[in-house]
C-alpha positions in Angstrom: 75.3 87.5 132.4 78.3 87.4 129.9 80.1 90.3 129.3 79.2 93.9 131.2 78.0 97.2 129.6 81.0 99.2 128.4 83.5 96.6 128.1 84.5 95.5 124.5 86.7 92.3 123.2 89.5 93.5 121.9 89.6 92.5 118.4 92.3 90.6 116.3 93.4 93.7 114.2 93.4 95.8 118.2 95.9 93.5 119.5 98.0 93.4 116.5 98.3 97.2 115.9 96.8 98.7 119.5 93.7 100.6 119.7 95.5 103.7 119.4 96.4 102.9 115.9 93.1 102.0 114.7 91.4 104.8 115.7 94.2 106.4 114.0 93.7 104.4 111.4 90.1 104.8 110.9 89.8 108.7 111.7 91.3 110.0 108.4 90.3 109.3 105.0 92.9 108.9 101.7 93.4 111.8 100.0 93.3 112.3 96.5 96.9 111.4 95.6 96.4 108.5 97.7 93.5 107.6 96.0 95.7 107.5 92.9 98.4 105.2 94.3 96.3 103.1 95.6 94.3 102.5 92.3 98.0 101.8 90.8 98.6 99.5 93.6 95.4 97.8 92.8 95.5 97.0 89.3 99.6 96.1 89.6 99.0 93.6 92.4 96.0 91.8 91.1 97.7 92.0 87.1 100.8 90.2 88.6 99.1 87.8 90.8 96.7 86.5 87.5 100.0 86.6 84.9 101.9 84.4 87.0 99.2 82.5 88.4 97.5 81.9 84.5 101.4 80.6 83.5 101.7 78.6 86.7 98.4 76.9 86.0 99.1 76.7 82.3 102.3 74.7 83.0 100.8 72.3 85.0 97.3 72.7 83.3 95.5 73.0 86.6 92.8 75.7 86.7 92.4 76.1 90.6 96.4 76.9 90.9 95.4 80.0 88.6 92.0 80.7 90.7 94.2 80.2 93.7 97.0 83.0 93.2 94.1 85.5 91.7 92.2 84.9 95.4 95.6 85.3 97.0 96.2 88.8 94.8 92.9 89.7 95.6 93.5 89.0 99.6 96.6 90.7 99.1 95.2 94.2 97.0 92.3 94.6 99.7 94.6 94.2 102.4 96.7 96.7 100.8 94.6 99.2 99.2 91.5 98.8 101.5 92.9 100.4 104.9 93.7 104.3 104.9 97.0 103.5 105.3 99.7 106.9 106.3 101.5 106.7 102.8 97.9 107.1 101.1 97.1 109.9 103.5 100.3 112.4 102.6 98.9 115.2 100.9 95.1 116.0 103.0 93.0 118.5 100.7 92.8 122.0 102.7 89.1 122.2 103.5 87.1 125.5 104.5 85.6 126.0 107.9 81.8 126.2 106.6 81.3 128.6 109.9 83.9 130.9 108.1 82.8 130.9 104.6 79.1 131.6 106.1 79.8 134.7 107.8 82.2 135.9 105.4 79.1 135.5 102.4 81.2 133.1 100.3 78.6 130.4 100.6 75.1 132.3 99.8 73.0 129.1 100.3 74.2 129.0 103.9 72.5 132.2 104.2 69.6 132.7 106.7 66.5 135.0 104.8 64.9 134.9 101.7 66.5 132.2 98.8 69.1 133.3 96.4 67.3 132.3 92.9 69.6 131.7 89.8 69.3 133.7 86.6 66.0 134.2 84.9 65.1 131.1 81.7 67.3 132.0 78.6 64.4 133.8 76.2 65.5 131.2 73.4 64.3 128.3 75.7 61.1 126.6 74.3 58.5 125.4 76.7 57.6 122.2 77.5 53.7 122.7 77.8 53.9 121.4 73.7 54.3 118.0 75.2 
């Protein structure tokens, strides 16, 4: 009994945004200049968060009111940074068809047959048999 084959509970985060969104969401990954911002992000929100709470808690010289806003930045910078979100996502790296570099002979190791070896040792490299 309980719940049938096939049917899901929508979760909190489906209701909020729609399922269309998350998959959305979840299909791309950030990008390298997103990668950058969101690093930024990172260290800005969680710096911020322990400055003010560290004077905060230094005023009233209570320890957990500095602990609580450096959990709440932290909350904050994974709900922020965490999530692929579109402004991390602006500028996708062009990648290559693999199918297209493979018959076009830019990838050699993709190559059906024998195995492309590298150059032959360098004559001035001692051997290892010493040891």
């Amino acid at each position: 009994e309980g719940q049938k084959k096939g049917v899901t509970c929508p979760t909190m985060l489906e209701g909020l945004l729609g399922q269309a969104n998350i998959k959305k969401l979840t299909s791309e990954g950030i990008d390298f200049e997103g990668q950058k911002k969101v690093l930024s992000y990172y260290h800005w929100i969680i710096n911020v968060f322990a400055i003010i709470g560290f004077g905060i808690g230094f005023v009233f010289q209570d320890f957990m009111i500095t602990a609580g806003f450096v959990f709440a930045g932290s909350a904050l910078a994974l709900a922020v940074c965490l999530p692929p979100w579109e402004m991390f996502r602006k500028n996708p790296f062009p990648w290559k068809d693999p199918k297209v570099l493979k018959e076009n002979n830019v990838i050699p190791w993709l190559q059906e047959g024998p195995s492309v070896s590298g150059p032959p040792p360098s004559k001035g490299v001692k051997s290892l048999k010493r040891l």
